[in-house]
C-alpha positions as CSV (number, residue, x, y, z in Angstrom):
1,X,4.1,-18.8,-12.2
2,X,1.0,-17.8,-13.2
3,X,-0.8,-14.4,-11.4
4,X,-4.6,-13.6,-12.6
5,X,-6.9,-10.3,-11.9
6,X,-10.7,-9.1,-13.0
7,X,-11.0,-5.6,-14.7
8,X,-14.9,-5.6,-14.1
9,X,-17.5,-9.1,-14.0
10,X,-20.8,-8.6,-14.4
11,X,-23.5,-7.7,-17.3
12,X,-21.8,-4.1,-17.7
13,X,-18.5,-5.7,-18.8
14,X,-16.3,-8.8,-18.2
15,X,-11.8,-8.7,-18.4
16,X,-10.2,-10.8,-16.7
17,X,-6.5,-10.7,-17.3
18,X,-4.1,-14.0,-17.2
19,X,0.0,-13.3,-16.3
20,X,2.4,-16.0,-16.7
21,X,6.5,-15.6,-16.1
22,X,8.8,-17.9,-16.8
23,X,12.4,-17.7,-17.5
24,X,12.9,-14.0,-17.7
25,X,9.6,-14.0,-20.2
26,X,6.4,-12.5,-18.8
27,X,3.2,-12.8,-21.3
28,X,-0.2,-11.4,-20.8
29,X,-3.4,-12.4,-22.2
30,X,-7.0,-10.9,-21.5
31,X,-9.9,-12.8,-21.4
32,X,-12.8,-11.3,-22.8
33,X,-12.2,-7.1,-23.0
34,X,-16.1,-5.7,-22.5
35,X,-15.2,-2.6,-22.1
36,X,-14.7,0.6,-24.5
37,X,-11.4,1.5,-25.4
38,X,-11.5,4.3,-23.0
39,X,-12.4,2.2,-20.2
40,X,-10.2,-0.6,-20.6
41,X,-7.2,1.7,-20.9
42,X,-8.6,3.1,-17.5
43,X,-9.3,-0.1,-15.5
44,X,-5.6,-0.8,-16.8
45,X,-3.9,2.0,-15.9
46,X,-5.2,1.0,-11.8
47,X,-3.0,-2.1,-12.3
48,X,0.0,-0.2,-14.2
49,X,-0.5,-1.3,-17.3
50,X,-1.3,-0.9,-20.7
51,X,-3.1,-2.3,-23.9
52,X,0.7,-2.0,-24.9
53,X,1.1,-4.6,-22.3
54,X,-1.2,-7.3,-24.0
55,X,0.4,-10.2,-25.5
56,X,-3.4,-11.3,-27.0
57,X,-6.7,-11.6,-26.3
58,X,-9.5,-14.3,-26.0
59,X,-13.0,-13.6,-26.6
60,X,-15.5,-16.4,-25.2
61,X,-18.2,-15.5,-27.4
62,X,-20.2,-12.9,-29.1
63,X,-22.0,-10.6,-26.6
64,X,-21.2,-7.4,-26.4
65,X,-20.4,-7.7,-21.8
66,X,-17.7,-9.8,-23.7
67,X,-16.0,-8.1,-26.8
68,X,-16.3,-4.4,-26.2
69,X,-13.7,-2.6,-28.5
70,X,-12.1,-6.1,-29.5
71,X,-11.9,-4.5,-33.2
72,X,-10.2,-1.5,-32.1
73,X,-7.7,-3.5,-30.0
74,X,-7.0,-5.7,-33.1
75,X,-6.8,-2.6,-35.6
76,X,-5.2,0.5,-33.8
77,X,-3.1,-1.7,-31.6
78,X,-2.1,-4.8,-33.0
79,X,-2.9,-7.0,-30.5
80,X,-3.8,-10.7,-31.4
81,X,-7.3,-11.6,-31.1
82,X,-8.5,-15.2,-30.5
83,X,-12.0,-16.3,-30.6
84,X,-13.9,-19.3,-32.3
85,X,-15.6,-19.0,-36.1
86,X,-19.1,-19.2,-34.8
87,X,-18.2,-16.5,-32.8
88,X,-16.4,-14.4,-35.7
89,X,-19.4,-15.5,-37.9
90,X,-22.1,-14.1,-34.8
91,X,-19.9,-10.5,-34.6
92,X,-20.7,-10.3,-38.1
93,X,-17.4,-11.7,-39.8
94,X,-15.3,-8.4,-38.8
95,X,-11.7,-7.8,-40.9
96,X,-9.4,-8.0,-38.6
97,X,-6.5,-9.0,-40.4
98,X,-3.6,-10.9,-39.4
99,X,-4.6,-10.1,-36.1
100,X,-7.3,-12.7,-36.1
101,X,-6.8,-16.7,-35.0
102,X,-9.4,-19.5,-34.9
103,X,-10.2,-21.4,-31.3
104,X,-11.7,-24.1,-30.6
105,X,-12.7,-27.1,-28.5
106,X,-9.6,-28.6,-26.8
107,X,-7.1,-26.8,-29.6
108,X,-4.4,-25.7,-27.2
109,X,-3.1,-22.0,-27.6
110,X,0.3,-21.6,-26.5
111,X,1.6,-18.1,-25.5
112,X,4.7,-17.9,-24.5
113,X,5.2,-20.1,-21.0
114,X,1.1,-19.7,-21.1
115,X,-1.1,-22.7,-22.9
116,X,-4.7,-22.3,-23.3
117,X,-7.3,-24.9,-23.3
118,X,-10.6,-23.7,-24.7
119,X,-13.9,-26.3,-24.2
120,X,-17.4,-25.5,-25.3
121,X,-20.0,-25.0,-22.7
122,X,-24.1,-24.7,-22.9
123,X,-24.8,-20.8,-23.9
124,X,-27.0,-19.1,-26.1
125,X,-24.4,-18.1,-28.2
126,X,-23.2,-19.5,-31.4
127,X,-20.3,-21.2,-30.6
128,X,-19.1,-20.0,-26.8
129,X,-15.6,-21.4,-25.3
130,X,-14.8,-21.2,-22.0
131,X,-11.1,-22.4,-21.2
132,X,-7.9,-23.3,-18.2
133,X,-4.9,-21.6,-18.6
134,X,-1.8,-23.5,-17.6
135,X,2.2,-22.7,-17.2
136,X,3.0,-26.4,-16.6
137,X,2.9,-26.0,-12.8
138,X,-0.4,-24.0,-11.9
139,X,-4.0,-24.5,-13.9
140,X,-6.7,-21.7,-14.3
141,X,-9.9,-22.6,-14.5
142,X,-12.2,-19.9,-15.7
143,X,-16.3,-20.7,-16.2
144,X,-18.6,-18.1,-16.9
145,X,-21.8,-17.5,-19.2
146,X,-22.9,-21.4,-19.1
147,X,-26.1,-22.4,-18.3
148,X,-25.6,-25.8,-16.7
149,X,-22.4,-28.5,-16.2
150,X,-21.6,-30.9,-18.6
151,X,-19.9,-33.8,-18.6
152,X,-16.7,-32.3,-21.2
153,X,-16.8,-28.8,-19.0
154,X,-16.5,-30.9,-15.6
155,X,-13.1,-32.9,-17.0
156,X,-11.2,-29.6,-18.5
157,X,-12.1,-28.2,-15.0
158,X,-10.2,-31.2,-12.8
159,X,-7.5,-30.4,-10.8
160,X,-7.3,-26.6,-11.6
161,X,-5.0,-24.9,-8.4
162,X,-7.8,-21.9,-8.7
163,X,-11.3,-21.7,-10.6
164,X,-13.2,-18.6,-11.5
165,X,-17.2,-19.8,-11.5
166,X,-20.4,-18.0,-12.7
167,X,-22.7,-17.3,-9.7
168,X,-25.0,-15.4,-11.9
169,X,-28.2,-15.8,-9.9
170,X,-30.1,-16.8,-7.0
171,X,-33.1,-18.4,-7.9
172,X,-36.0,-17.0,-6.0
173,X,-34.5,-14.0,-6.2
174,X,-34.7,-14.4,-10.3
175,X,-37.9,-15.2,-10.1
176,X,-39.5,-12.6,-8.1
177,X,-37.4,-9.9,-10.5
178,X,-39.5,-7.3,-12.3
179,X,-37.5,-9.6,-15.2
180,X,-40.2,-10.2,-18.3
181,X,-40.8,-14.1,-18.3
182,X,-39.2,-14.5,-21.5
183,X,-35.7,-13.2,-19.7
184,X,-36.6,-15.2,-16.7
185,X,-36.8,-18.2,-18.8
186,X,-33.7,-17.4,-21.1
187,X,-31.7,-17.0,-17.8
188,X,-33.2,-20.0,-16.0
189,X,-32.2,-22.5,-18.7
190,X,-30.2,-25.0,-19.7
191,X,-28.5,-22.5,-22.2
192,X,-28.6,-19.4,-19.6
193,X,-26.3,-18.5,-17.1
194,X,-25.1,-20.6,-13.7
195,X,-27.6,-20.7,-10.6
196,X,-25.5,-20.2,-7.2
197,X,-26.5,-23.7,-6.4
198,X,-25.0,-25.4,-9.5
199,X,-21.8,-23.2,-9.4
200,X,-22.0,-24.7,-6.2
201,X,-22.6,-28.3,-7.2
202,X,-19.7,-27.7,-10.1
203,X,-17.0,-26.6,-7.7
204,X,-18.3,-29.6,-5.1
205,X,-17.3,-32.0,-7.8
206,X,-13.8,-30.3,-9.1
207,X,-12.7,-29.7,-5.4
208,X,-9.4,-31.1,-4.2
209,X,-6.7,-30.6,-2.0
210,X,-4.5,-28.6,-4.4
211,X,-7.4,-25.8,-5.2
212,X,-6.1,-22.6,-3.5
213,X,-8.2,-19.9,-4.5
214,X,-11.9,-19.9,-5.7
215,X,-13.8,-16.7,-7.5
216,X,-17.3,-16.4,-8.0
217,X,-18.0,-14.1,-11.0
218,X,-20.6,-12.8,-13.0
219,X,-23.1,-11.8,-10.5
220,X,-26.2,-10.4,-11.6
221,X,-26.3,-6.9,-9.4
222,X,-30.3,-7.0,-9.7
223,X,-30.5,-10.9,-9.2
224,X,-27.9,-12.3,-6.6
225,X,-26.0,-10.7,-3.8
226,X,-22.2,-11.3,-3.0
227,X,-22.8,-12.8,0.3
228,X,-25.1,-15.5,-1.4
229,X,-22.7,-16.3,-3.9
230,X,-19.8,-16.3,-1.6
231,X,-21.9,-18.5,0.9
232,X,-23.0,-21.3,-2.0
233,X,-19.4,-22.0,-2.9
234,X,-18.3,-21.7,0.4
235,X,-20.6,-24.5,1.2
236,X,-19.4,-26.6,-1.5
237,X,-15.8,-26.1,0.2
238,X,-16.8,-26.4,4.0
239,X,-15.1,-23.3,4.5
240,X,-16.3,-19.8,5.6
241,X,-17.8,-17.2,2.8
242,X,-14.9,-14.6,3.9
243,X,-12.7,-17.4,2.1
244,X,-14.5,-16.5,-1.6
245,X,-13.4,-13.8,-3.5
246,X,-16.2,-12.2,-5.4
247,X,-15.6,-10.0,-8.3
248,X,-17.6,-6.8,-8.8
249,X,-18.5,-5.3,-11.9
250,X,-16.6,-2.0,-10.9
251,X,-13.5,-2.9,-9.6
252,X,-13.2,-7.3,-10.3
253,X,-10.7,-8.3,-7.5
254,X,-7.0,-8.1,-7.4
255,X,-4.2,-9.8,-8.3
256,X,-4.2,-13.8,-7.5
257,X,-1.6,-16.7,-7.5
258,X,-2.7,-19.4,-9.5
C-alpha cells in the first residue's frame, strides 16, 4: 500500500512525502524538503509526525524551493539523503557523510517495500531527476520542475495508479506578468517549468483506466490560478476540475492512496 501527501508546492517550498506499508513494515521517504528545519518539523507535526519518522530523503535537484535544510536533516538527524552528483556537485559538494547516496537515471532505490525510479527530465539544473515510486502493486508518478515532455519522461510515467504534474503557469498570464523578459523567457522554455497546456498534453498521453488520482503541483501563485490548472488536466481526463487535487504552497493536500 502506498499513501502520499504535499507539505507545501510552489516557489516558497516543495515536500512531498511517500508512505509505503507492507508486511508489518511501514517506510517513509520525502521528496524534496524546501523548507527550514523549523518549518518542516511544523508542517510535520499537522500530519503527526516527525523528521524522526523519515526513513530518507530525495532531493530532485539543486534549488533551494527544493533542498532547504537537507544538510541539517543529514547531520543533526541522520536521515539518509539521496540526490544525483550533478546535483551534490551544484550544492557545492556538501560533507554529508555516510548519510549521502548517489541517484541516477533509471538506478532503482529500494526502501524497504518502497522502490524508486529516478529519470532525468529538461531543467535548468545540473543534473535534475524526477522519479515513480512503486510497492509492487501501486505506482507514483511525480513530475515537477521540467520544462517540456520527453520521450524517456513519458515511458517512466506509463501506467502510474496516480501522478503528481507541474502546472506551473498559464501562458498569457506569464506573459503579461510584471516578470523581466529574461525570467519570462527562462520560465517559457524548453528547460523551464511545465505550461498548464502541456501538463495537460503529458497526462492526455499517460491516462488509463487504472489512474485514480491526479495532482497538479507547482503553481506559480503570481502566474496561474488553481481553477486553471485544475480545469487543463481535467480536460485532458474528460472529467470535472472538482476531480483535481491541487496543492497549495501553504498547506499541499492531504493524504492520498496511490
Amino acid at each position: 500500500m502506498i499513501r502520499f501527501c504535499s507539505l507545501g508546492s510552489g516557489s516558497t517550498g516543495n515536500a512531498t512525502l511517500v508512505e509505503a506499508r507492507a508486511g508489518g513494515t511501514t517506510v517513509r521517504v520525502l521528496i524534496d524538503c524546501g523548507f527550514s528545519l523549523k518549518q518542516l518539523e511544523h508542517r510535520l507535526a499537522r500530519i503527526g509526525l516527525s523528521c524522526a519518522d523519515l526513513d530518507a530523503v530525495f532531493i530532485t535537484h539543486e534549488h533551494s524551493d527544493h533542498v532547504g535544510c537537507v544538510g541539517t536533516l543529514a547531520r543533526r538527524r541522520g536521515v539518509p539523503i539521496w540526490m544525483s552528483h550533478g546535483t551534490w556537485q551544484a550544492l557545492g559538494e556538501p560533507d554529508l557523510g555516510a548519510w549521502l547516496h548517489r541517484a541516477h537515471d533509471a538506478g532503482t532505490i529500494d526502501i524497504g517495500p518502497l522502490r524508486l525510479t529516478p529519470y532525468t527530465v529538461p531543467h535548468d539544473a545540473r543534473e535534475p531527476l524526477q522519479l515513480t515510486c512503486s510497492d509492487g502493486d501501486a505506482k507514483l508518478g511525480i513530475l515537477t520542475d521540467a520544462g517540456s515532455a520527453t520521450p524517456h519522461l513519458l515511458a517512466q510515467l506509463q501506467q502510474c495508479s496516480a501522478l503528481v504534474l507541474e502546472c506551473n503557469h498559464e501562458p498569457a498570464l506569464l506573459q503579461e506578468s510584471r516578470y523581466p523578459a529574461f525570467l519570462k523567457a527562462r520560465i517559457a522554455g524548453r528547460y523551464g517549468h511545465l505550461a498548464n497546456h502541456t501538463a495537460a498534453e503529458i497526462l492526455g498521453q499517460c491516462r488509463h483506466s487504472g489512474l485514480k488520482h491526479v495532482v497538479a503541483a507547482h503553481l506559480s501563485e503570481q502566474n496561474n490560478t488553481p481553477e486553471r490548472a485544475a480545469a487543463a488536466l481535467a480536460g485532458a481526463l474528460g472529467c470535472r476540475g472538482d476531480d483535481i487535487v491541487v496543492a497549495r504552497p501553504d498547506s499541499g493536500f492531504c493524504w492520498l492512496d496511490a
